[in-house]
C-alpha positions in Angstrom: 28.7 -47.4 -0.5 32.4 -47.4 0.7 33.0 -43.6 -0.3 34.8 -41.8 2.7 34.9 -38.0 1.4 36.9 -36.4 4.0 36.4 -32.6 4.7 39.1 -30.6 4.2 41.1 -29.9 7.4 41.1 -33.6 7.5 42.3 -34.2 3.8 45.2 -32.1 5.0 46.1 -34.3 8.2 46.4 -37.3 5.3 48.2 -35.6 2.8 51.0 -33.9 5.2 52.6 -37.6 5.9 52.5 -38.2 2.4 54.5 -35.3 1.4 57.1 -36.1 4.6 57.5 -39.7 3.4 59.1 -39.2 0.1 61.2 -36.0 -0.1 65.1 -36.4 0.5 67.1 -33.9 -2.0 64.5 -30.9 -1.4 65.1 -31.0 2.3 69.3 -30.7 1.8 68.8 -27.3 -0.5 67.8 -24.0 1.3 64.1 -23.6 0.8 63.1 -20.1 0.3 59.1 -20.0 1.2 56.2 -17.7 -0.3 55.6 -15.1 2.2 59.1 -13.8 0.2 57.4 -13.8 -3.0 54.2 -11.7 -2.2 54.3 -8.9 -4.6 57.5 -9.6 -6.3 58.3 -8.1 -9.5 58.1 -10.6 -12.5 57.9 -13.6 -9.1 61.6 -12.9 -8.4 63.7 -11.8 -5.3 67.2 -10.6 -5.3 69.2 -11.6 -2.2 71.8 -9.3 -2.5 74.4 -11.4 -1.1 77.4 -9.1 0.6 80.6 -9.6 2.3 79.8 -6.0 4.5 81.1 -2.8 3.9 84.6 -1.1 3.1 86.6 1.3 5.1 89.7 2.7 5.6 92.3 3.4 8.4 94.6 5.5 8.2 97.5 6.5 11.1 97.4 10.0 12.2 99.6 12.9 14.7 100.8 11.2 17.8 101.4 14.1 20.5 100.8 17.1 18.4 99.1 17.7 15.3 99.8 19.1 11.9 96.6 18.8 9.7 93.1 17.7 10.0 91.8 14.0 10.0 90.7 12.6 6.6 87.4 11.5 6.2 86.7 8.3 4.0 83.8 6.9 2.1 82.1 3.9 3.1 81.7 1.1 0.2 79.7 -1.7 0.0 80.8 -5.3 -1.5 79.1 -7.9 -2.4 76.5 -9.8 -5.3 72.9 -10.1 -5.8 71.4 -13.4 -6.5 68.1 -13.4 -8.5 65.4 -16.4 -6.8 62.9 -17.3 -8.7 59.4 -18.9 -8.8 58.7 -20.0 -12.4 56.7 -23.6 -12.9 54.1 -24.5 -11.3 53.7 -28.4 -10.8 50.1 -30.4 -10.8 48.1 -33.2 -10.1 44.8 -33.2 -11.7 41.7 -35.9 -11.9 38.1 -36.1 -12.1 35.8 -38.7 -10.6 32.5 -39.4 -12.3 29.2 -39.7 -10.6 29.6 -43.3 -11.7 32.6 -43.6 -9.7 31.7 -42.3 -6.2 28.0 -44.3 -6.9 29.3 -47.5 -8.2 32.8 -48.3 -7.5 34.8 -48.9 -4.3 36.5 -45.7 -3.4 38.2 -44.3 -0.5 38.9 -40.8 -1.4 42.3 -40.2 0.6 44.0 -43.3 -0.5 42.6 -44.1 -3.6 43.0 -40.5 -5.0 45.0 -38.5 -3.0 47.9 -40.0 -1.5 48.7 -40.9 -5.4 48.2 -37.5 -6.5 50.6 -36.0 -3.5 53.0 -38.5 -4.4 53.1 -37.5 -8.1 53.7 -33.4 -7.1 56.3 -34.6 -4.5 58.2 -37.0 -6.9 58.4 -33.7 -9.8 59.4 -31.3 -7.1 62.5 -34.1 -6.2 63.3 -34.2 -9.8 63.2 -31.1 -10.6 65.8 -30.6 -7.7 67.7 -33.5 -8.6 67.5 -32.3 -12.5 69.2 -28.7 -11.7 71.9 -30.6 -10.2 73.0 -32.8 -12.5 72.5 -30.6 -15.3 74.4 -27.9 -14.4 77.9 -26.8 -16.3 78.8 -24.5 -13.5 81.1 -26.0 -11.3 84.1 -24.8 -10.4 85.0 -27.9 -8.4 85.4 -31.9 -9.5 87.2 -34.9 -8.4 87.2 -38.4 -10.0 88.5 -41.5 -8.2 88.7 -45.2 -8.2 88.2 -48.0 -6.0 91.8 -47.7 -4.9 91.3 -44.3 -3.3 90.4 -43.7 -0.1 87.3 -42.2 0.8 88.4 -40.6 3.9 91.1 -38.6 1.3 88.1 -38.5 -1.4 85.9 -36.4 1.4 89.1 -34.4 2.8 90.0 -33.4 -0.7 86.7 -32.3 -1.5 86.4 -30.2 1.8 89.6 -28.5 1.0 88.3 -27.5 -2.3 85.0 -26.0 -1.0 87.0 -24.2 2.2 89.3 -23.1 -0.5 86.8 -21.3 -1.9 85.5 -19.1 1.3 82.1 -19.0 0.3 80.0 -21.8 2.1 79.8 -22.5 5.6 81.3 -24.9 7.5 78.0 -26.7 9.2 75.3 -27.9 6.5 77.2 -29.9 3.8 76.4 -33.3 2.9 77.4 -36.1 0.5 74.9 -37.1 -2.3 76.1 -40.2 -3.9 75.2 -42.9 -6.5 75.1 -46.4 -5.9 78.5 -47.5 -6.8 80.3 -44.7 -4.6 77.9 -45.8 -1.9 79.0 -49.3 -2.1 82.4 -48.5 -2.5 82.0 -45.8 0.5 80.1 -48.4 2.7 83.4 -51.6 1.3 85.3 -49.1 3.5 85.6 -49.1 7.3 86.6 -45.4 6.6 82.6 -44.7 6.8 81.7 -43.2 10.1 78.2 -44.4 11.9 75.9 -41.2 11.5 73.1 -41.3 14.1 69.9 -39.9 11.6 67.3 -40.5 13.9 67.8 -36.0 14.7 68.0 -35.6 11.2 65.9 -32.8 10.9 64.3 -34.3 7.6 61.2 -36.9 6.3 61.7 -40.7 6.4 62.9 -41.0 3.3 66.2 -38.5 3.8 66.8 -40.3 7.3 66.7 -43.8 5.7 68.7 -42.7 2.6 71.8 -41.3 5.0 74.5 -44.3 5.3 77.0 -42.7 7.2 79.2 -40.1 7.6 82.6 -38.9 6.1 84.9 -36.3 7.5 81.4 -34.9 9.5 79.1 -34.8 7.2 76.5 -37.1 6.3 76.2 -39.5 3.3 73.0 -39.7 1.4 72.4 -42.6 -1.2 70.5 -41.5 -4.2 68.9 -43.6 -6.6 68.3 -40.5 -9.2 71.7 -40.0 -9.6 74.0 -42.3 -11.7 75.8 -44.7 -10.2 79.0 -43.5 -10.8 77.9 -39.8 -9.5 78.0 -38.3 -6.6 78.5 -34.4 -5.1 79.3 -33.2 -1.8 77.3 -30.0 -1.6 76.4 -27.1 1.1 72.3 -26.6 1.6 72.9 -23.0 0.2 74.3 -24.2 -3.3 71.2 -24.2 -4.9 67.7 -23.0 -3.2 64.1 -24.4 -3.6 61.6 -21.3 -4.0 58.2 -22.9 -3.0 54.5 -21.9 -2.8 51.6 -23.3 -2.1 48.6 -21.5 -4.5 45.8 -19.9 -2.2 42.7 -21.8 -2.6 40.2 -20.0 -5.1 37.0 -18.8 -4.1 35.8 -21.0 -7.2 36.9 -24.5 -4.8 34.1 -26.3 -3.1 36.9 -27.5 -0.5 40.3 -27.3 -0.2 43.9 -26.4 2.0 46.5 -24.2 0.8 50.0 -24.7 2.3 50.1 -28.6 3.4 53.5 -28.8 5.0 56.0 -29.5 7.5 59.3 -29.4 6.0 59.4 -26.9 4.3 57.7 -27.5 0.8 54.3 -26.5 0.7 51.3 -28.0 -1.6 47.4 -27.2 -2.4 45.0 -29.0 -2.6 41.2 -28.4 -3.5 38.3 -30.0 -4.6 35.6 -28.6 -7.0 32.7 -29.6 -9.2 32.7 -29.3 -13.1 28.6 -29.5 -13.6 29.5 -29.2 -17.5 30.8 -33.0 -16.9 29.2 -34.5 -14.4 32.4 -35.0 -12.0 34.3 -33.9 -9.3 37.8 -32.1 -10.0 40.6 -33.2 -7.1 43.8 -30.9 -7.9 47.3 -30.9 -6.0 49.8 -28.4 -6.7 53.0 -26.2 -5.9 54.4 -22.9 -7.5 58.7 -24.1 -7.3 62.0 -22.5 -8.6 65.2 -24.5 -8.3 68.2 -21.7 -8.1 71.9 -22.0 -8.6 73.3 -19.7 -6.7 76.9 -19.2 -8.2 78.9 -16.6 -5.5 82.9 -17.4 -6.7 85.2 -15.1 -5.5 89.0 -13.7 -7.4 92.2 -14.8 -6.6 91.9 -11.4 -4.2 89.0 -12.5 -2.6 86.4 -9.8 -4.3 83.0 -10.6 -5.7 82.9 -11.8 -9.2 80.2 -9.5 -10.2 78.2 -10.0 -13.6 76.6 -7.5 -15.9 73.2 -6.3 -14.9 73.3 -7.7 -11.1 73.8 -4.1 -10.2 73.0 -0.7 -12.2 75.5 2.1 -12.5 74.1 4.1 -9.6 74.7 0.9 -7.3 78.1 0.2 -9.0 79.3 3.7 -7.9 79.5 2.6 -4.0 80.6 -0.7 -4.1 84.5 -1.1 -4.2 87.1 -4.6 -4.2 88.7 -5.2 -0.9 91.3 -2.8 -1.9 89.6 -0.1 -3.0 89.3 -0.2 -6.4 86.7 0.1 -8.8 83.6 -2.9 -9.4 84.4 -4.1 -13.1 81.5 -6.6 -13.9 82.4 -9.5 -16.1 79.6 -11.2 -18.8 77.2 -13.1 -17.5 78.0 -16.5 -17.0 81.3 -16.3 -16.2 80.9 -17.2 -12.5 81.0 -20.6 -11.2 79.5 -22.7 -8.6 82.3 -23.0 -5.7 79.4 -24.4 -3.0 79.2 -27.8 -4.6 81.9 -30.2 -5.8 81.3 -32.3 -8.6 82.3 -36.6 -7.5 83.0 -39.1 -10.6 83.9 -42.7 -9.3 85.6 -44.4 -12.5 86.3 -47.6 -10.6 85.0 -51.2 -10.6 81.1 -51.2 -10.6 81.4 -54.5 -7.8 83.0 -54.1 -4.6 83.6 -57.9 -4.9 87.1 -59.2 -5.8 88.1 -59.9 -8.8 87.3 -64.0 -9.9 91.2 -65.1 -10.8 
């Protein structure tokens, strides 16, 4: 019989490769992990994201004085972004007595590399999924093969600095095909030395360069026409890996890394005749939509804050909070691309 059941410290040492080798968007987003989530109401956090605090200077009796000092309150500024945890992705198959007797099996290939491969794949489009389907932001550019994608990636910076929200360090190209061609048709496309890329072997292979500093990653999920140039902090991964239950015959809670963590445990369902082999991740993909006014102040939305909070939190200039309906604020961390140009980088056949 060829059947190699592994125990389960070892099951983990094969699975944590697989889960390296494939992920590439999940690794650019901010990964919030699940000691944050123990005991969270409804399996939410609020980051309440703030700019600092509020005060105010005044200029007062230069040799002599008149009157006493005046003393100011200290405000608070800022928003609060809810993270969630709220599917929970899984791998599930049995294996009949028949199959460990009878057939040719090698447990860690044959049932769960696939398996690990399956979660990984969902959690990337799940990732790549919130991306492309959101209406939220602010930002877009659209371009044909005439432009330049030196300009393309300057513009795009500008728009995201524009916005004072997202750090400088940590953005990164994500592009379709045909704006990866048409990037790569350029000599405008800087060498970008991945081999540091903090990352799997998938992100480092799918990095073609580099424009204006930051990294351009080719990705087959998006269209080919599509692209974004996004900071790591524009939307953010909540991941878990579920404990192992006492129910489990074997198992390993938390196989990672890189940041996103799986289960896996083994069990046996006597009512069938077979053993149970189950991978699986709690995740939450979460836009995180921080625009600013024209002045500068936090856009804040009804229900981010109750009244109580409301009453210490001021504008830069001192003026009253007034939140706006939710929905209103827009993501300025990631900049929509849209190449509209010839699908060949080839020239045209007279």
């Amino acid at each position: 019989m060829a059947v190699q059941k592994v125990k389960a410290k070892k099951q983990a040492q094969f699975a944590l490769p697989m889960v390296e080798k494939q992920l590439v968007l999940p690794l650019l987003l901010t990964i919030v992990g699940k000691e944050n989530f123990t005991g969270a109401k409804n399996d939410t956090v609020n980051f309440k994201l703030k700019d600092g605090s509020i005060a105010t200077a005044r200029d007062y009796d230069f040799r002599g004085r008149t009157g006493p000092i005046v003393l100011d309150d200290i405000f608070q500024t800022g928003g609060n972004m809810p993270i969630r945890l709220n599917t929970h992705v899984v791998s599930a198959t049995g294996l009949e007595d028949e199959h460990f007797t009878l057939d040719d099996i090698t447990f860690a290939t044959d049932v769960l590399a696939p398996q690990v491969t399956a979660v990984v794949e969902r959690v990337e489009g799940k990732a790549l999924a919130a991306i492309r389907g959101t209406t939220k932001i602010k930002h877009s550019i659209s371009f044909d093969e005439t432009a330049d994608p030196h300009l393309v990636a300057v513009e795009a910076k500008r728009l995201m600095d524009g916005e004072k929200a997202a750090p400088y360090s940590g953005r990164v190209f994500v592009v379709g095909n045909d704006i990866a061609a048409h990037f790569r048709a350029s000599d405008r496309l800087s060498r970008y030395d991945s081999v540091g890329l903090a990352g799997t072997p998938a992100l480092r292979d799918a990095v073609i360069g580099a424009l204006s500093g930051s990294p351009v990653v080719e990705h087959n999920g998006l269209a080919p026409d599509e692209g974004f140039y996004l900071h790591g902090t524009s939307f953010i991964l909540a991941n878990a890996a579920p404990n192992v239950p006492r129910g489990a015959v074997t198992g390993n809670s938390g196989i990672s890394k890189r940041g996103v963590s799986v289960r896996w445990i083994q069990d046996y369902d006597a009512n069938y005749l077979r053993d149970r082999s189950i991978v699986s991740t709690f995740i939450g993909v979460n836009e995180i939509r921080d625009e600013r006014d024209a002045d500068g102040n936090w856009i804040i939305e009804e229900g981010e804050f109750d009244d109580e909070e409301l009453t210490v939190m001021r504008n830069k200039d001192g003026s009253t909070v007034t939140p706006v309906p939710v929905g209103t604020r827009l993501n300025v961390r990631i900049v929509k691309l849209t190449y509209t140009g010839a699908e060949s980088v080839l020239p045209a056949t007279p």
